[in-house]
C-alpha positions in Angstrom: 122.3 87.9 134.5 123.0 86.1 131.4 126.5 85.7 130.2 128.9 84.1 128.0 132.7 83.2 128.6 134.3 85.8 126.6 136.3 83.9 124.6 137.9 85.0 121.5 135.6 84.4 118.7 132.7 83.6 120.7 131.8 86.8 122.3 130.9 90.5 120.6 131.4 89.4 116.7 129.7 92.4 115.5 132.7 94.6 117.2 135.0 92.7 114.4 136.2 95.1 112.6 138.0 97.1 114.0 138.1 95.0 116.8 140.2 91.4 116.3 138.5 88.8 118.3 140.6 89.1 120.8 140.2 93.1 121.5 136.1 92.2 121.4 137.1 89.1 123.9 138.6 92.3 126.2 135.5 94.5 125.6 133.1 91.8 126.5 135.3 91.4 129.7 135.2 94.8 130.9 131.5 95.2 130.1 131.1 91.5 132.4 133.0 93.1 135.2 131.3 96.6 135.0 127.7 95.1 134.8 128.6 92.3 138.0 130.0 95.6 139.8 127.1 97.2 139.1 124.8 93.9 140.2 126.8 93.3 143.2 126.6 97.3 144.9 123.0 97.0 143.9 120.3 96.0 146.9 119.5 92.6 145.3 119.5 90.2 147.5 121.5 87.6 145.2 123.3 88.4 141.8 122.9 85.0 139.7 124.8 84.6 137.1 123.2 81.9 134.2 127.1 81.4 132.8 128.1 80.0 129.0 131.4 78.6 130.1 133.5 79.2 132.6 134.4 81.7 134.9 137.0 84.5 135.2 138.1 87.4 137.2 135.6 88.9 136.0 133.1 87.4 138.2 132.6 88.4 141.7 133.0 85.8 144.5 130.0 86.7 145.8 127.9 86.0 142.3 125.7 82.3 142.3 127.0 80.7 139.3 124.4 78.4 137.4 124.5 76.9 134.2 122.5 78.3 131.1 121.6 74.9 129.9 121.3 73.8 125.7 118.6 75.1 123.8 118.0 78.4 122.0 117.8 81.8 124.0 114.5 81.6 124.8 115.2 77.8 125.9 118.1 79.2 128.4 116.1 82.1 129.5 113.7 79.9 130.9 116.0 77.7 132.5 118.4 80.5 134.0 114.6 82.0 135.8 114.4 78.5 137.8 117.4 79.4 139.7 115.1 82.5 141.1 113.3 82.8 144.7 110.8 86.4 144.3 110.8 88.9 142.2 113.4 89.6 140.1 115.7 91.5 137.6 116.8 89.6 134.3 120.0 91.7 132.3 122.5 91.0 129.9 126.1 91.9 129.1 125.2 94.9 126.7 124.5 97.6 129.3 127.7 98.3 131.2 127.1 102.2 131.4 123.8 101.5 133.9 124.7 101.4 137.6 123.2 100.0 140.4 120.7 103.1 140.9 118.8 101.7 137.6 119.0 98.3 138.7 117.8 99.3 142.0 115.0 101.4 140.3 114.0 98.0 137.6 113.8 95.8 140.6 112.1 98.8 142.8 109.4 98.9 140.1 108.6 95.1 141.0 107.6 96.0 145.1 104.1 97.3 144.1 101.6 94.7 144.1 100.0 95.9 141.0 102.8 95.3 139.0 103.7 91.7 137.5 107.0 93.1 135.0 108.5 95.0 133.9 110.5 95.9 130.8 113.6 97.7 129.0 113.1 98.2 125.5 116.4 99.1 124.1 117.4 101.7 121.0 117.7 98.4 118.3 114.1 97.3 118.9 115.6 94.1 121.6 115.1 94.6 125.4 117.7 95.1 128.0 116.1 94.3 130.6 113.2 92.1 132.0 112.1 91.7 135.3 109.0 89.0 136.5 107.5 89.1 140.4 108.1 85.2 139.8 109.0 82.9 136.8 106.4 82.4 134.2 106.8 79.2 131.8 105.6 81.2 128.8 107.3 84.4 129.0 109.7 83.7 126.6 109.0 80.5 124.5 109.1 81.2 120.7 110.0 85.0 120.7 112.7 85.1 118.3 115.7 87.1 119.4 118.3 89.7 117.8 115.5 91.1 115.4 114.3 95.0 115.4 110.7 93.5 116.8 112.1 91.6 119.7 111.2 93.9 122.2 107.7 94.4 121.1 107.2 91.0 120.7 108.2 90.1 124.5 105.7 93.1 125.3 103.2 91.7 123.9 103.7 87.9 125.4 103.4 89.7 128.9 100.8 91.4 128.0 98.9 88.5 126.4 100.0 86.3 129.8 97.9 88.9 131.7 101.2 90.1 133.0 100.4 93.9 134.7 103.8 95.6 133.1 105.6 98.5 133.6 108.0 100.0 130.9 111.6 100.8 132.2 113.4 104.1 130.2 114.6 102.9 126.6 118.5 102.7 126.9 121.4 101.6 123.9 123.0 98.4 124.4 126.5 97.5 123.1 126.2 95.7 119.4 128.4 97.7 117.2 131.2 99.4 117.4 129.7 102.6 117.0 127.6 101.3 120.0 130.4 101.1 122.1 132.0 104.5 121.6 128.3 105.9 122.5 128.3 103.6 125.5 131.7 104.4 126.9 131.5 108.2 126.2 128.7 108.2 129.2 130.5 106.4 131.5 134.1 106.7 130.9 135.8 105.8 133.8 134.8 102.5 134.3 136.3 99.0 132.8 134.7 98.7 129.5 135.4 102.2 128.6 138.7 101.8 129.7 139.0 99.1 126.7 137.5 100.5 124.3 140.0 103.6 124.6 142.6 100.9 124.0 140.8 99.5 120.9 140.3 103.2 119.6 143.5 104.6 119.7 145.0 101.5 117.6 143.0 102.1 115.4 143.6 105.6 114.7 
């Protein structure tokens, strides 16, 4: 997993407004704590977490921490795979409605030896998942991230690096604030939705 301290003013800019940095800071929280749950009740054999800062309560004792390294995303991509024995499942911070029956389906997908990937395309044209039977040195390098081609563009690397790939289902990840009132209405009892209830009803 790849995550960023969520510090105010560093973490979930897009939520601002209505959010003030430090309501996003406490969205990107929850969303850390319901993915790691998530991660953690999963049947991966280690939960790595490639971590922008320190970290928090939010993080499970059980989680490896490594660092993300300097560099662009891409760059950090690369370096968080290194920490990585086997096959296995790369997510973000932006999914906190998916449980550990997706994750255990992703990483599922990776058992058959005829597949090499796998891939989430999400609903803004990014990816929300990625998962690789072992690290390749090219799967990331030069793809340009938060653009509506993103995903397509990392499909076509693997494809182009001979990669046999397998498409996970298309899911919304957490950008807006509209995103996150889409998100949390389909898993509301969790952390994240819990905070964005709080967020909501100040606004009203």
């Amino acid at each position: 997993m790849l995550a960023k301290e969520p510090v105010p003013g560093r973490v979930k800019t897009r939520l601002t407004p209505p959010c003030d940095p430090v309501e996003a800071a406490a969205i990107a929280e929850a969303a850390l704590a319901d993915t790691l749950q998530a991660a953690m009740s999963s049947g991966a054999d280690r939960v790595i977490v490639a971590l922008d800062g320190a970290p928090g309560p939010w993080c499970p004792s059980g989680a490896v921490l490594v660092d993300q390294g300097a560099g662009d995303l891409p760059t950090r991509l690369a370096t968080a795979w290194q920490a990585t024995r086997g096959p296995a499942l790369q997510i973000g911070m932006d999914t906190p409605h998916l449980g550990s029956p997706a994750l255990d389906d992703a990483m599922g997908r990776l058992v058959p030896s005829a597949t090499d990937a796998v891939l989430g395309l999400a609903e803004d044209g990014g990816w929300w998942a990625i998962g690789l039977r072992r690290p390749h040195p090219e799967a990331f390098a030069g793809i340009g991230t938060s653009r509506p081609d993103t995903g397509a563009r990392q499909l076509a690397r693997l494809t182009n690096l001979r990669l046999r790939t397998e498409l996970l289902p298309v899911e919304r990840d957490v950008d807006t604030w509209e995103d996150a009132l889409a998100v949390a209405s389909v898993c509301p009892h969790g952390a994240f939705a819990a905070a964005v209830r709080t967020v909501a009803e100040v606004a009203r």
